[in-house]
N, C-alpha and C positions, 0 to 999 in steps of 0.2 A: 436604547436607540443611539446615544450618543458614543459609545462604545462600538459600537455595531459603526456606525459612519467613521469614527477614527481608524478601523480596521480595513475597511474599505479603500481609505487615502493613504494608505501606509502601503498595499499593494498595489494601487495606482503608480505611487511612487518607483516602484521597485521595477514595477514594469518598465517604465518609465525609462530609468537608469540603469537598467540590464544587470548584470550578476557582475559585482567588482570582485577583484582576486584577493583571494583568503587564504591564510597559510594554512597547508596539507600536515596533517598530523595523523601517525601510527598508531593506532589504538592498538593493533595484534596483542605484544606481551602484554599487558594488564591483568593484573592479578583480580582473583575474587574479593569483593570486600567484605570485610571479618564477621558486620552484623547487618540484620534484617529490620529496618526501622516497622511494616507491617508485616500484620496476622493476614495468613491464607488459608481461605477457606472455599473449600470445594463446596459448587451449590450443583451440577449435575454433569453427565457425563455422555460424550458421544461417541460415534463411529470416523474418526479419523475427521474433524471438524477442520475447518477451513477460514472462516470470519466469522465475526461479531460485527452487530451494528445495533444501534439503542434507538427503538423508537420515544415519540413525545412524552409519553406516559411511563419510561421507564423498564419496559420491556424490551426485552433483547431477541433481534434473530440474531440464528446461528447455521451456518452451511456446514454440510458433510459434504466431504467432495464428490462420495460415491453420490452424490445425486439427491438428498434431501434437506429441507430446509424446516426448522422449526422455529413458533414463537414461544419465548422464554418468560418466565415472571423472575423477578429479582430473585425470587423462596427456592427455585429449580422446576418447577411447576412448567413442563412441557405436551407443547399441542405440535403436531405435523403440519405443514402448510401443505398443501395442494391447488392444483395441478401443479408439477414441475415441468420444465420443457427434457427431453432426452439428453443426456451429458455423456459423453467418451471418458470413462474414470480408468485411465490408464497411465502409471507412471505420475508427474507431476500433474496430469490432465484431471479434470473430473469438474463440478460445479464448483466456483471460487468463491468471489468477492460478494457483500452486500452490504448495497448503501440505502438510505432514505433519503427521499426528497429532503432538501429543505423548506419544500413548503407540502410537507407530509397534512399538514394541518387541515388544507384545503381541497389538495388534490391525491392524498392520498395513495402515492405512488413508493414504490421503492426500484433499486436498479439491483441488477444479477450480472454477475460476468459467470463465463461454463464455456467448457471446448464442446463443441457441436461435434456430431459424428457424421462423416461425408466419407464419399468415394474413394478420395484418394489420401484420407486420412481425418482428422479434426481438425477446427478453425475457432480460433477464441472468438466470441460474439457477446457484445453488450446488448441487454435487455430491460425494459422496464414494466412493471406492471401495477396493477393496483392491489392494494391486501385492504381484504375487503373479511368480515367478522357476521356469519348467520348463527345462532346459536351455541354459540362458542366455539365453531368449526371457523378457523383462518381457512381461505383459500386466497387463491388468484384468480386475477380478471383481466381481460382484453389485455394481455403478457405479449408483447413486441417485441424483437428484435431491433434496435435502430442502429449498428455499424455490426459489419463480420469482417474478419481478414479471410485473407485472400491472398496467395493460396494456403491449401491445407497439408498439414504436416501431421507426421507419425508418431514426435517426441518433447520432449523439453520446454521449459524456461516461456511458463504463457505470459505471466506477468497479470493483469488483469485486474490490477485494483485501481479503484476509485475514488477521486476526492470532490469536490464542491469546493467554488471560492468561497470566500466569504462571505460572500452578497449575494451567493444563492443562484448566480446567472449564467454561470459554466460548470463543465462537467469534464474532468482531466484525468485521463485513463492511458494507466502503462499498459507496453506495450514489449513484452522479453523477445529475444532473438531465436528462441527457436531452437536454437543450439544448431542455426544459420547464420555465422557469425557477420558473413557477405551482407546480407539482410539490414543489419547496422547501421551500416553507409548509403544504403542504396535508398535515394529521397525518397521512391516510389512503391517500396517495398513496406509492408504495414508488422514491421520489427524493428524491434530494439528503440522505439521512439516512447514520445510521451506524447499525445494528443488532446487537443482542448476542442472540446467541443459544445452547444449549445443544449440544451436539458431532454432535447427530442432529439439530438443525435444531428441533428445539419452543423453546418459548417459557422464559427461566427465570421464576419463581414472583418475585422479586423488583427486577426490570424495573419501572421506572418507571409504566408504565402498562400492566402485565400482566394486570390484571383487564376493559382496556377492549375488549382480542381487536382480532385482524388486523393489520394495520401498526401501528396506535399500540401494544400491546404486545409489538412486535419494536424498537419504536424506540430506543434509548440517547442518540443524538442529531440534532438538523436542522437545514437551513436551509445545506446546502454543494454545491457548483457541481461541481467534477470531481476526485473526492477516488481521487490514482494512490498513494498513499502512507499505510501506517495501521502503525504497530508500538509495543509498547510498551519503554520506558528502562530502560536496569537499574534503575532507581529506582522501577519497578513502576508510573509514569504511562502515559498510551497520547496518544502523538501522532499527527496526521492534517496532512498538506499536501495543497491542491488548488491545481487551477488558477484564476487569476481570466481576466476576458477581457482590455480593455485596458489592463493591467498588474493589481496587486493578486493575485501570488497568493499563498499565505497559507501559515504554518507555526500550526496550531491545539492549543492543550490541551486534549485531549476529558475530558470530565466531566457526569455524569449529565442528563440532562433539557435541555441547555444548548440556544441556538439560536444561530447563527453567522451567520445575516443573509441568508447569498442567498436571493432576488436584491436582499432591498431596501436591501441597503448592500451597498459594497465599496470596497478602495481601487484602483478601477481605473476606466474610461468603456466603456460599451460598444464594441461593434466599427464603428459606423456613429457614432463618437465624442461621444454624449451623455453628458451626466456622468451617475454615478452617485452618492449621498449615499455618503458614508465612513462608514468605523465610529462616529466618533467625534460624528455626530449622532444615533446612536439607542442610548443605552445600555442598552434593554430587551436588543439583542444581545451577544453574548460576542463579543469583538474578536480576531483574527489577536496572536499573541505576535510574530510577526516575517512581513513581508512584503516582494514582489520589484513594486518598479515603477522600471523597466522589469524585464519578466519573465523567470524564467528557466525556466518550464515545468517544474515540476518531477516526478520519475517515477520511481517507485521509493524507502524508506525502509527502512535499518537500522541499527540503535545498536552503536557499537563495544563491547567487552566482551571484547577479546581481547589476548592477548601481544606481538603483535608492535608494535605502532604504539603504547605507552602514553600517549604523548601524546593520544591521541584518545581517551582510553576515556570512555565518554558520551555523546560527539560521535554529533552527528546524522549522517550519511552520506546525501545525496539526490542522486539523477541529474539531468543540465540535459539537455529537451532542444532547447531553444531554444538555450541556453548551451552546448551540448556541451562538458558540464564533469562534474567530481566537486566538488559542494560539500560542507564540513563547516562542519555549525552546532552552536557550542558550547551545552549547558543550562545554564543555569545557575537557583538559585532562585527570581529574580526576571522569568526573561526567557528570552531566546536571542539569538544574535548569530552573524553569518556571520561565520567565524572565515579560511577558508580556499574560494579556485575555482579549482580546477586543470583548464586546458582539456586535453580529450583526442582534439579534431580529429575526433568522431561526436556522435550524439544519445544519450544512454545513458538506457538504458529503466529498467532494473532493480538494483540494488546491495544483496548480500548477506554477512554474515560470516559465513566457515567456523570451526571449534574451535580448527585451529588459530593464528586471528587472520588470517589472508590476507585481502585483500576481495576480492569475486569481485565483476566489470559483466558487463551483455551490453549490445551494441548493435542501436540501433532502427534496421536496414536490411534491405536483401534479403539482405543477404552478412556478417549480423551478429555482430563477435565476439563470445566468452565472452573473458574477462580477467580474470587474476589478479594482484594488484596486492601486492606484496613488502616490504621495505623495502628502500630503494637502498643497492647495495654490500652487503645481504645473503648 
């Protein structure tokens, strides 16, 4: 408990004090590192899997994007959840993210991001429902939708993952541009932002621009390109990595009201190789703490906090999947630095820590493992 409250006042703090400026550091060139300190061990295998999330007990869901969602036992011991809502799995589109309550215990809920299929194309949409266990058959119950964007697109960069503060009383969900770069900038536009919102989806009362309604008082933050990664440090800060295009993609301190630049700076060129202005000519923007050029695409974020690996505790944990690595990026006060890129011969989508310190990956394929990562000679 007293952990849990110092963690609390540590992000009060932060809020508090907004995001101070941190020196921007290249990760791009870094080399692989020579050894693997853990054993990897596949426990089962999916259809192009999308997230992990660890209920109380130690089981895991796991999303395929094409549309299903299973509950995991540690051993690979897989069940199908049902009902799922309809998903548009097309290109980056299909079911994404999955979180649990933090007060799964009592209410017994978990959250779903999926592009919805509509008229005039898909709409990222957050959802919550209850997982609810008759006979060994997981299903879903009373499954709501509580925020959709608007409008609906044909392609790209949904973004769609979820975090929880610390204390359990918001709920902060990225939001990609669409590969609508205009979208970025535009307050009222439900892209490229980061939103904080309350456990049912309304608005909280002290959101930055919560009296102006719609998008702008959902907003927390703007101005980000394809943001696969959002969790917060045990230090009670909340980090966000996206992708950039031709290189530049970014490890960001998120902090109230802030704007992160895309599309109109990056440290990357576009895809048809025009440059783009850097960070570091418009400092109305809030600049990348550490960035990949050349890229490692990064996917998936989880902060270590656990017993086995104590060398990492802090450490950032992000999947390559460009890189088909495990990167760990050190925090430190001033900054961040890629400390460690262990290739692991896949695209890894998603990386999460279990209680008991294990990391657990999946991989971005048709035939994608789940992976549980040990310490070697353990």
């Amino acid at each position: 408990m007293a952990d849990a409250m110092w963690r609390v006042a540590v992000l009060a703090l932060v809020l508090a004090c907004g995001c101070p400026a941190l020196a921007q550091t290249n990760a791009g060139p870094s080399a692989d590192s020579p050894d693997r300190p853990f054993a990897a061990t596949p426990v089962a295998s999916f259809d192009t899997p999308w997230a992990i999330a660890f209920l109380p007990d130690g089981r895991l869901l796991v999303t395929e994007r094409g549309g299903r969602l299973f509950l995991v036992t540690p051993e690979g011991d897989k069940r199908e959840v049902s009902p799922l809502p309809e998903v548009d799995a097309d290109g980056q589109l299909g079911l994404l993210d999955v979180a649990v309550s933090p007060r799964f215990a009592t209410d017994g809920l978990i959250y779903l991001t999926y592009a919805e299929p509509g008229r005039t194309g898909a709409g990222l949409v957050l959802a919550r429902a209850r997982l609810v266990e008759t006979g060994g058959a997981p299903r879903l119950e009373n499954a709501q939708p509580i925020w959709r964007q608007g409008p609906q697109g044909r392609r790209g960069h949904p973004g769609g993952i979820i975090a929880f503060s610390p204390d359990g009383a918001h709920l902060f969900l990225s939001v990609g541009e669409r590969m609508r770069g205009d979208g970025a900038q535009n307050p009222d536009a439900p892209l490229g932002k980061v939103l904080r919102l309350l456990p049912d989806g309304t608005v909280p009362p002290d959101n930055p621009q919560a009296a102006a309604g719609g998008v702008r008082a959902q907003t927390w933050t703007t101005g980000h390109r394809n943001p696969y990664g959002l969790a917060f440090a045990p230090d009670g800060r909340l980090w966000l990595h996206e992708m950039g295009p031709r290189g530049g993609d970014e490890v960001n301190l998120i902090a109230p009201g802030q704007n992160y630049g895309w599309p109109e700076v990056s440290n990357g060129d576009t895809y048809a190789g025009l440059s783009i202005p850097d960070h570091d000519t418009r400092p109305e923007f809030t600049p990348p703490v550490l960035y990949w050029t050349p890229v490692i695409a990064p996917a998936g974020l989880a902060f270590y906090d656990g017993p086995l690996f104590p060398g990492w505790w802090g450490s950032a944990l992000i999947g390559g999947l460009r890189a088909e690595a495990l990167v760990r990026v050190e925090i430190t006060p001033d900054g961040a630095r890629e400390v460690d890129r262990w290739p692991m011969g896949a695209r890894i989508r998603d990386v999460a820590v279990a209680a008991d310190g294990a990391v657990w990956l999946i991989e971005d394929d048709a035939r994608g493992r789940l992976i549980r990562l040990t310490p070697a000679g353990g």
